[in-house]
MDTraj code that builds the backbone (N, CA, C; nanometers):
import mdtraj as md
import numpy as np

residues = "UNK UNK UNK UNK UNK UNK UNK UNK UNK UNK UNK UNK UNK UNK UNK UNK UNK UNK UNK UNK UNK UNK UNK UNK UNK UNK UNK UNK UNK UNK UNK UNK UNK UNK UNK UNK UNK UNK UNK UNK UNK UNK UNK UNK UNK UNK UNK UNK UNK UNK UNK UNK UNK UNK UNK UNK UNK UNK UNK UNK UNK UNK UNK UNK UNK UNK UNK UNK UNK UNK UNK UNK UNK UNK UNK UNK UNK UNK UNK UNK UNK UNK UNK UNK UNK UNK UNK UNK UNK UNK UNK UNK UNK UNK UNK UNK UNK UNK UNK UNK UNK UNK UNK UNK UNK UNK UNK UNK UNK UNK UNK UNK UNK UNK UNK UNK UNK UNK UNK UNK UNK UNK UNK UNK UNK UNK UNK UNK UNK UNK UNK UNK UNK UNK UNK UNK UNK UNK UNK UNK UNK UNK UNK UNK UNK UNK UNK UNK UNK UNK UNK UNK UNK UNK UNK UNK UNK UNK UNK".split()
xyz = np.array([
    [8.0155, 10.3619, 12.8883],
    [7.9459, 10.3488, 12.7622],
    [7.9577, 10.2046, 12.7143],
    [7.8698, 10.1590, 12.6718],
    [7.8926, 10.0254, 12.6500],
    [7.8627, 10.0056, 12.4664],
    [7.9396, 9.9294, 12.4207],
    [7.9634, 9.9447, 12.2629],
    [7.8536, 9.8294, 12.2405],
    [7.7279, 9.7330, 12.2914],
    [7.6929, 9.6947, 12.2568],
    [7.5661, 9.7883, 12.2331],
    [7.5382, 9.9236, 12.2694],
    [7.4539, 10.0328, 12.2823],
    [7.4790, 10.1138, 12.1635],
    [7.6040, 10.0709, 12.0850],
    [7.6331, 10.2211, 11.9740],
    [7.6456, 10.1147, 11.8253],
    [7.5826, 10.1958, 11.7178],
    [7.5271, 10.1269, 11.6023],
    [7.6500, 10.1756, 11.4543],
    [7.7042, 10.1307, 11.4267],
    [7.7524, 10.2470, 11.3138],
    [7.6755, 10.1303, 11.1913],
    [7.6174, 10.2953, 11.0981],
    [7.5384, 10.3283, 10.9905],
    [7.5960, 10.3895, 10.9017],
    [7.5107, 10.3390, 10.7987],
    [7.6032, 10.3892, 10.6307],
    [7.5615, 10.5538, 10.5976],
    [7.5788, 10.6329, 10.5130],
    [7.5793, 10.7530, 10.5297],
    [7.4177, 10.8219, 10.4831],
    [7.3713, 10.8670, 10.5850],
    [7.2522, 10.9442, 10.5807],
    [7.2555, 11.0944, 10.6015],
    [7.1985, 11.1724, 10.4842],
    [7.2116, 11.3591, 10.5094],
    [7.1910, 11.3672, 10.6033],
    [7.1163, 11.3377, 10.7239],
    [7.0533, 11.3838, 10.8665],
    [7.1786, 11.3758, 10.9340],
    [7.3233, 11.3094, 10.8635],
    [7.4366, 11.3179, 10.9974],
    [7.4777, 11.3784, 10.9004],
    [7.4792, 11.5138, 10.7782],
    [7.5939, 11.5319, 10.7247],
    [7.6195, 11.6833, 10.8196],
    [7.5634, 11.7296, 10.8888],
    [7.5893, 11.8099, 10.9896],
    [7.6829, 11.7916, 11.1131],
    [7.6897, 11.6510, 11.1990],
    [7.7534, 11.6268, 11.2665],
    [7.9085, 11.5672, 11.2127],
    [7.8856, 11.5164, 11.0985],
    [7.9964, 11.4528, 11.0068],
    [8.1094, 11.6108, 10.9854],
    [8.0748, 11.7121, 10.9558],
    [8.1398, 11.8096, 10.9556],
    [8.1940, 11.8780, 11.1023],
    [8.0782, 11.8797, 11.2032],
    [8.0745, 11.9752, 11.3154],
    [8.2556, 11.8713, 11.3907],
    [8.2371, 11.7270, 11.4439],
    [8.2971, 11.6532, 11.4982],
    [8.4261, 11.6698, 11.4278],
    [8.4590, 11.6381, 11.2702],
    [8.5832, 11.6807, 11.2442],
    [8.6646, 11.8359, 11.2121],
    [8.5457, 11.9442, 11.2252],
    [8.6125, 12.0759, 11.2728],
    [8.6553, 12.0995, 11.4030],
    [8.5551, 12.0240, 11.4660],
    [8.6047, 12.0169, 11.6280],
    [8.7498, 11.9356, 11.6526],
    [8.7747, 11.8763, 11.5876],
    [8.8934, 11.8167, 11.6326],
    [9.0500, 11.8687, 11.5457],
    [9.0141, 11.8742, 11.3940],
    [9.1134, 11.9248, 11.3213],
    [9.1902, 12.0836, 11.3972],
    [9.0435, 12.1813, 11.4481],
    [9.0783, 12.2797, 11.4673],
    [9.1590, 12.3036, 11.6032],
    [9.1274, 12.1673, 11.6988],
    [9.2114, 12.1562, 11.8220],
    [9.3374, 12.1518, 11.8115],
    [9.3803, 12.0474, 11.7212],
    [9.5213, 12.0570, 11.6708],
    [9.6230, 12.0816, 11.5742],
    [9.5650, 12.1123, 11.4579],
    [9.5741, 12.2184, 11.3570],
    [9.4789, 12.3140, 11.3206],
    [9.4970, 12.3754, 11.1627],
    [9.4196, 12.4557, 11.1066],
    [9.3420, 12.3368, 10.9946],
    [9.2285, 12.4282, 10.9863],
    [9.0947, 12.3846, 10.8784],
    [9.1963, 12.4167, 10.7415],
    [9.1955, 12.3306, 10.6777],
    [9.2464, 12.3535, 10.5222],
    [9.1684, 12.3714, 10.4071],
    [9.1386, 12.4132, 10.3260],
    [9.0525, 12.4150, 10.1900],
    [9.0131, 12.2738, 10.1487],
    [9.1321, 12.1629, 10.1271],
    [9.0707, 12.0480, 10.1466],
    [8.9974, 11.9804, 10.2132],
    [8.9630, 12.0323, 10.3668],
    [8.9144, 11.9647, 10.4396],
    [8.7548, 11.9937, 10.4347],
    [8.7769, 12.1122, 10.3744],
    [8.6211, 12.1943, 10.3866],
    [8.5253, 12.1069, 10.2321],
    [8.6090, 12.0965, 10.1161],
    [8.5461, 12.0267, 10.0193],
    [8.4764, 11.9062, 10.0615],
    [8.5250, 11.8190, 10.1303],
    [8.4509, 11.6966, 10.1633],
    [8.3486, 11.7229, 10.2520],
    [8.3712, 11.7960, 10.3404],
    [8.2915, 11.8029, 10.4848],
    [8.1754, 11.8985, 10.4312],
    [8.1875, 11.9937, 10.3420],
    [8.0364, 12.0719, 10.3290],
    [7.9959, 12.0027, 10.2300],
    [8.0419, 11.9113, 10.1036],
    [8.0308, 11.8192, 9.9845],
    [8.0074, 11.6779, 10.0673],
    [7.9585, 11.6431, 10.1354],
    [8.0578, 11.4629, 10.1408],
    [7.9838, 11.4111, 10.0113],
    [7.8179, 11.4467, 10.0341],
    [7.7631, 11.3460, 9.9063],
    [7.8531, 11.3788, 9.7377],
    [7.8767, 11.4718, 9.6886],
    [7.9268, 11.4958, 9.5947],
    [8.0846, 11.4692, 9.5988],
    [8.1362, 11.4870, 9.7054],
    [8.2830, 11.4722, 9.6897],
    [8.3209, 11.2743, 9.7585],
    [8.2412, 11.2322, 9.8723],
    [8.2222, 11.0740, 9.8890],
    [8.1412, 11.0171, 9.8238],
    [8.0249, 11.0260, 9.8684],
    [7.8763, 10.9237, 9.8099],
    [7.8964, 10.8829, 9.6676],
    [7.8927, 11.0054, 9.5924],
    [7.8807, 11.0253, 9.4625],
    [7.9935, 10.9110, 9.3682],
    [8.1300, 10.9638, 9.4203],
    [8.2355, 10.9251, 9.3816],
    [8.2363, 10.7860, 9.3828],
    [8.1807, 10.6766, 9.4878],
    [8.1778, 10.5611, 9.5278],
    [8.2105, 10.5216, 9.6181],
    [8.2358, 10.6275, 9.7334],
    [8.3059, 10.6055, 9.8811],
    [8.1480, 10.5986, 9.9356],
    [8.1659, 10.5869, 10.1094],
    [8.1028, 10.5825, 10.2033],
    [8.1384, 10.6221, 10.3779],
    [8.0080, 10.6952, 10.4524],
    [8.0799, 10.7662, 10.5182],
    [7.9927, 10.6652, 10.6544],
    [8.0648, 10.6441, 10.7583],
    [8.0407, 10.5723, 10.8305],
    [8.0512, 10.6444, 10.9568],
    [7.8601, 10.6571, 11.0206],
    [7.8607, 10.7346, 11.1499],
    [7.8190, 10.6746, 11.2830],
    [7.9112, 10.6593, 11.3835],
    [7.8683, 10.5912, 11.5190],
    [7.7275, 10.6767, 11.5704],
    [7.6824, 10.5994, 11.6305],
    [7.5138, 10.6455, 11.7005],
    [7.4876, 10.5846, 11.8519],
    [7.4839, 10.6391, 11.9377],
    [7.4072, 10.5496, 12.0580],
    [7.2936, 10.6497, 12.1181],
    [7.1494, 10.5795, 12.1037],
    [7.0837, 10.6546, 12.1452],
    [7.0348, 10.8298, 12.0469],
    [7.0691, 10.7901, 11.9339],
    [7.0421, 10.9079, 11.8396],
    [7.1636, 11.0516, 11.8609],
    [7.2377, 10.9940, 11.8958],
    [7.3339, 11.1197, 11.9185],
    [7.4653, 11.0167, 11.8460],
    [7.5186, 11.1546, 11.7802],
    [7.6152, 11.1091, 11.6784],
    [7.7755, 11.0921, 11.7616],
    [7.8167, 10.9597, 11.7849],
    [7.9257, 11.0069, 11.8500],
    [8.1012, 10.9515, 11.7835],
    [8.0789, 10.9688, 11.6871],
    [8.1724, 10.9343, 11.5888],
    [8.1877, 10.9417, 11.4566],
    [8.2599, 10.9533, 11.3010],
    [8.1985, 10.9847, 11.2208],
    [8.3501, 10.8561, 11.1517],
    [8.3510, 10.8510, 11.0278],
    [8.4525, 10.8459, 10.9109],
    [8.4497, 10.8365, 10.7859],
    [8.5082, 10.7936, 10.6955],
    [8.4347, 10.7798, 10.5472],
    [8.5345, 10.7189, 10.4672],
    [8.5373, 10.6507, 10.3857],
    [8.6123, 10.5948, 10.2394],
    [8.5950, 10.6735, 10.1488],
    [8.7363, 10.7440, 10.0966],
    [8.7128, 10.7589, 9.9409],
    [8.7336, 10.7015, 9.8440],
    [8.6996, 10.6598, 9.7703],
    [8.6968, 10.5669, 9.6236],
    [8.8417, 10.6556, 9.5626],
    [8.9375, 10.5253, 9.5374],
    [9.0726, 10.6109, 9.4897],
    [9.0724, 10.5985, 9.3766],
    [9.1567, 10.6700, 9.2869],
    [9.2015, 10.6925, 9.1205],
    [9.3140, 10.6446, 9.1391],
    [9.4329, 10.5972, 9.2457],
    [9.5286, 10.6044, 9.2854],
    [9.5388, 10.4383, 9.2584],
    [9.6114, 10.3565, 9.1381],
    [9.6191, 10.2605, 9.1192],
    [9.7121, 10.1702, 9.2472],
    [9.7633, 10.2249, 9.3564],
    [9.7862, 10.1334, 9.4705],
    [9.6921, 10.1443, 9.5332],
    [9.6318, 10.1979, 9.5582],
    [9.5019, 10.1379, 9.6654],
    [9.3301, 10.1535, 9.6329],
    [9.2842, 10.1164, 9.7138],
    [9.0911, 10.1307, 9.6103],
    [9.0936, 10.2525, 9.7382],
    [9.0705, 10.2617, 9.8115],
    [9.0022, 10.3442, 9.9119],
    [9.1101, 10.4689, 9.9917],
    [9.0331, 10.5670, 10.0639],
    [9.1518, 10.6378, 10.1528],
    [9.0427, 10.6424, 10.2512],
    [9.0917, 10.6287, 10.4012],
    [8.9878, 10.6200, 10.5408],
    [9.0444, 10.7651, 10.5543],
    [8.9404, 10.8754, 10.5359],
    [8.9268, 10.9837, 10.6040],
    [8.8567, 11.0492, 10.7087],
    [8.8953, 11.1659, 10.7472],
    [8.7871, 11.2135, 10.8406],
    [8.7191, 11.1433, 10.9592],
    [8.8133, 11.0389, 11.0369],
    [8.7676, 10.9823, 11.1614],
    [8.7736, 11.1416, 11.2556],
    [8.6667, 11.0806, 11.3109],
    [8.6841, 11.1886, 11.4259],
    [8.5666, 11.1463, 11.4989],
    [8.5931, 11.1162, 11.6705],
    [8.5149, 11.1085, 11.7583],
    [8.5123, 11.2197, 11.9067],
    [8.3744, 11.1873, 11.8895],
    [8.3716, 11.3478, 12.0075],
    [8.4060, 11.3617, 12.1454],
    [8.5128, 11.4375, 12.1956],
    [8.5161, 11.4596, 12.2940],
    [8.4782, 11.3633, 12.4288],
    [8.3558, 11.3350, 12.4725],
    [8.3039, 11.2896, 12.5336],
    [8.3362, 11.1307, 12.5694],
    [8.3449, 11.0897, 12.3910],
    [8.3044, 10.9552, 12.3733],
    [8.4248, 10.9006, 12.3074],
    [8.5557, 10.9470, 12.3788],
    [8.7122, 10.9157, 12.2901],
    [8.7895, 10.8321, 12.4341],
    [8.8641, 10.7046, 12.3573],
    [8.9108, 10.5824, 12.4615],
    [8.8154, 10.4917, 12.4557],
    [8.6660, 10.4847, 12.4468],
    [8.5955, 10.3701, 12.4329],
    [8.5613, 10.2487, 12.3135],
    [8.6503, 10.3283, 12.2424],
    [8.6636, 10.2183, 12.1233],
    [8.5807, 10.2443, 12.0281],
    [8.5426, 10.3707, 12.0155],
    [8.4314, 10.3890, 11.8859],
    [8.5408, 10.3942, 11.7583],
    [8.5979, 10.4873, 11.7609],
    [8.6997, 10.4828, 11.6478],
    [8.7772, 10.3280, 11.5852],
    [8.7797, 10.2304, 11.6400],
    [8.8113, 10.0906, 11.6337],
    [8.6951, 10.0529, 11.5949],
    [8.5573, 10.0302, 11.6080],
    [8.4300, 10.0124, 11.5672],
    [8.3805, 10.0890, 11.4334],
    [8.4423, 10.2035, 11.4281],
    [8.4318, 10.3031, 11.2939],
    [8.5430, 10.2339, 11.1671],
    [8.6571, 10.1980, 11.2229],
    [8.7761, 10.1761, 11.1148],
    [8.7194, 10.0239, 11.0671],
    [8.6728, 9.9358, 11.2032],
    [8.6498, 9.7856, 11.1176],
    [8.5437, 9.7838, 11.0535],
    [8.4693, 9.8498, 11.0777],
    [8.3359, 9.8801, 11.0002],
    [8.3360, 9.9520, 10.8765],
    [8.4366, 10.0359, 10.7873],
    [8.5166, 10.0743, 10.6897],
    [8.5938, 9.9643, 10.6287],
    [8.6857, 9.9170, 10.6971],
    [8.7546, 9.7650, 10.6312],
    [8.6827, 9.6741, 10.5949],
    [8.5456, 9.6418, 10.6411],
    [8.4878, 9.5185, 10.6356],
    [8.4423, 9.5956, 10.5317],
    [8.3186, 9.6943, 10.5177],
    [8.2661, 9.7256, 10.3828],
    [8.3613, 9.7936, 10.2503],
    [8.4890, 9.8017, 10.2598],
    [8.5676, 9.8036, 10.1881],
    [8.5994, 9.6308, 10.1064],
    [8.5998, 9.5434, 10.2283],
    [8.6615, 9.4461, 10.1641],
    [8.5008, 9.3587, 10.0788],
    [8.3919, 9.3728, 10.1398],
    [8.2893, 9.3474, 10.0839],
    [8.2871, 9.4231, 9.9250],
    [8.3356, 9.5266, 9.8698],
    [8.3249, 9.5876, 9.7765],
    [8.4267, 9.5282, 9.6815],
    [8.5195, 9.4732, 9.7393],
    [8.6330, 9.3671, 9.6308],
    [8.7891, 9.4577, 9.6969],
    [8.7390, 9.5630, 9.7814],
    [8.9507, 9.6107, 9.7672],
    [9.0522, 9.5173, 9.8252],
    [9.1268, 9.5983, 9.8308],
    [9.2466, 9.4971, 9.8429],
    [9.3529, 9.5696, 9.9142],
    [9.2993, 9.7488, 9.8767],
    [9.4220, 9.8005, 9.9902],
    [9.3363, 9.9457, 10.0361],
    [9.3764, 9.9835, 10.1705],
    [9.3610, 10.0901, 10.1874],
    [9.4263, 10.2305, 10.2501],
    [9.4039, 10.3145, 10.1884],
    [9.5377, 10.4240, 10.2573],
    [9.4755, 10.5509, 10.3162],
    [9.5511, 10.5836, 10.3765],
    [9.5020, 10.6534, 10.4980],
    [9.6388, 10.7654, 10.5123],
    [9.6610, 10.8557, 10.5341],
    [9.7443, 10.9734, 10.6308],
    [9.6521, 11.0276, 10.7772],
    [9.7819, 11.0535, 10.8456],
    [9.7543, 11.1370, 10.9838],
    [9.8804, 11.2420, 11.0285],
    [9.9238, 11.2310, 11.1158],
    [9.9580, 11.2948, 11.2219],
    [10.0387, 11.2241, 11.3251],
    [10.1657, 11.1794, 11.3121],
    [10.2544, 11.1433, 11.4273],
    [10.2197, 11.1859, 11.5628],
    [10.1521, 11.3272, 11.5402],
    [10.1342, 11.4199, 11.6556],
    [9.9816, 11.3502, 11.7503],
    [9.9263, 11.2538, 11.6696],
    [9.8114, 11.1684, 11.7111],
    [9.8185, 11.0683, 11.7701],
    [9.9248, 11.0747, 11.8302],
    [9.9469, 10.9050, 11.9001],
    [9.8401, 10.8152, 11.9198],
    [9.7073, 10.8179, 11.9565],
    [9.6503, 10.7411, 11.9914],
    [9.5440, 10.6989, 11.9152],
    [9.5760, 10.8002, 11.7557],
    [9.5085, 10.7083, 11.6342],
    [9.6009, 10.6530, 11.4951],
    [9.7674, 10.6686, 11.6062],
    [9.8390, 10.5450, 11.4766],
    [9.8594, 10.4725, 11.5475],
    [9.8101, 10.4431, 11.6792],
    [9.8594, 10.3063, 11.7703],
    [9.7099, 10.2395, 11.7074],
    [9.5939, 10.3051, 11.6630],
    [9.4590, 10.2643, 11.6219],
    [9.4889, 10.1713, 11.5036],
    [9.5723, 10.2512, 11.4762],
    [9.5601, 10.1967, 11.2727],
    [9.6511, 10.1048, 11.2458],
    [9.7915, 10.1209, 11.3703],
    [9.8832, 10.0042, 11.3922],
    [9.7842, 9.8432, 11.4350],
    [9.6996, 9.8992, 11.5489],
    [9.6462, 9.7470, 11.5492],
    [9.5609, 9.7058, 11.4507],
    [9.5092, 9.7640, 11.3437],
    [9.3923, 9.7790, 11.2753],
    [9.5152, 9.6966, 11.1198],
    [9.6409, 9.6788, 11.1553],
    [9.7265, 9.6193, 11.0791],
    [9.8185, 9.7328, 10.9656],
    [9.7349, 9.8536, 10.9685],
    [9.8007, 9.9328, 10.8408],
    [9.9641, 9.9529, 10.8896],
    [10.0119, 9.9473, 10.8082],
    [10.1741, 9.9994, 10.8002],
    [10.2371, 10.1443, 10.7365],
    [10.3307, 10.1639, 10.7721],
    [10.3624, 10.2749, 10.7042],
    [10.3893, 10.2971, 10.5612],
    [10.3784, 10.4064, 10.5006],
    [10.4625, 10.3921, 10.3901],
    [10.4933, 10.5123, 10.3221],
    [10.5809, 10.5497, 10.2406],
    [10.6417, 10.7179, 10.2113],
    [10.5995, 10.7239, 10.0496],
    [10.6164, 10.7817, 10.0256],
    [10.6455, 10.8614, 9.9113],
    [10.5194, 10.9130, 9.8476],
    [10.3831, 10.9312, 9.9108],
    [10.2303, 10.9658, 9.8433],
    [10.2599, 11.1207, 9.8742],
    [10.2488, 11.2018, 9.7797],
    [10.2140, 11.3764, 9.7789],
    [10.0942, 11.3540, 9.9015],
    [10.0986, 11.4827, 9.9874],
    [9.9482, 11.4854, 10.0465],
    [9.9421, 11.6243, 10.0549],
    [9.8009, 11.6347, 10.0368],
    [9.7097, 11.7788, 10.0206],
    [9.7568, 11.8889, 10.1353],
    [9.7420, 11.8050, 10.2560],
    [9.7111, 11.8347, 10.3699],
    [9.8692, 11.8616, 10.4337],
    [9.8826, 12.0178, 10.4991],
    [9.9967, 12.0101, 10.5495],
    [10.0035, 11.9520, 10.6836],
    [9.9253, 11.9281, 10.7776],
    [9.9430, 11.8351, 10.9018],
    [9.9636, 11.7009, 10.8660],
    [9.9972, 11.6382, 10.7658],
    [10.0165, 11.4823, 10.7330],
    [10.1353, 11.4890, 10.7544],
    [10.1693, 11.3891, 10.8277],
    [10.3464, 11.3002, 10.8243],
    [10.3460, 11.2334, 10.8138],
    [10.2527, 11.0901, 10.7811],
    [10.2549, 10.9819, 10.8018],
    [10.1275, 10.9369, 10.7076],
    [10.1980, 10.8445, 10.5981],
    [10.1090, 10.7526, 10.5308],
    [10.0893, 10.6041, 10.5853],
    [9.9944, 10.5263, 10.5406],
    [9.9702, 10.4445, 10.5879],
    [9.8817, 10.3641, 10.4918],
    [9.9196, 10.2111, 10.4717],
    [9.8468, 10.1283, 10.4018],
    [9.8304, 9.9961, 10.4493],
    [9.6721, 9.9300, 10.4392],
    [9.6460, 9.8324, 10.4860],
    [9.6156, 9.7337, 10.3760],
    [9.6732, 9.6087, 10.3594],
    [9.6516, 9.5512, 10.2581],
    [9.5467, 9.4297, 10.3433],
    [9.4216, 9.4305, 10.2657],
    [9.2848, 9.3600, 10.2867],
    [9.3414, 9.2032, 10.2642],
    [9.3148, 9.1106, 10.3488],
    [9.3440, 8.9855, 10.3072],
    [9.1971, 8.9209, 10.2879],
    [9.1731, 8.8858, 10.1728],
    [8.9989, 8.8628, 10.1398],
    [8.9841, 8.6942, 10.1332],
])
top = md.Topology()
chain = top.add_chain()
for i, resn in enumerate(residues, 1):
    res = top.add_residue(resn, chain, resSeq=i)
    for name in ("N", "CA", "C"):
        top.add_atom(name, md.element.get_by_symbol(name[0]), res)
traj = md.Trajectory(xyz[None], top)
């Protein structure tokens, strides 16, 4: 696959189908679907768009092969939270998810932030080695919704 072939685009209803399908497909591989997870994913426009986030979907060739999104935070340490990465099956190791996260940072930092936070999954090795090179660091003490979270994470934007 060659990444000069795949486009990521700002959020259009025509992917809010795959934006859901890709991260049930993956949440449900290694955990359970949570009530939180379902608000954004059948909502994004009302629970992202609306709010002031943005959801960012990889494309090559009209097939959706990656998804993620910013939420606009209330949370006076950071402006944003990078949720809901998830790339499909097929199209995971080629660097879409690295193309999805800088493409989130950059239009984050275009918007004025300054930090962004994120949770996952220790159990994900190969998307906190993502977010390690992507510069975010760890950090403790944020409540999270979600019982598969172990791990917070914040990237401070150097603008």
């Amino acid at each position: 696959m060659n990444n000069d072939l795949i486009q990521i685009v700002t959020y259009n209803p025509k992917y809010k189908k795959p934006f859901k399908d890709l991260n049930i497909e993956w949440i449900s591989h290694y955990f359970e679907i949570e009530p939180s997870d379902l608000k954004a994913l059948d909502h994004p426009q009302e629970y992202i768009i609306d709010k002031g986030g943005e959801i960012f979907t990889a494309i090559s060739n009209d097939e959706v092969l990656g998804v993620c999104a910013l939420v606009k935070s209330d949370n006076k340490d950071f402006d944003y939270e990078l949720v809901k990465m998830a790339v499909s099956p097929k199209a995971q190791g080629k660097g879409i998810g690295l193309l999805l996260a800088e493409s989130a940072i950059k239009w984050a930092a275009e918007k004025g932030a300054s930090k962004i936070y994120l949770e996952s999954s220790t159990k994900l090795k190969p998307a906190i080695k993502l977010y390690e090179k992507l510069g975010f660091k760890e950090i403790k003490g944020v409540p999270s919704p979600y019982k598969r979270a172990d791990i917070q994470m914040l990237l401070t934007i150097n603008s």
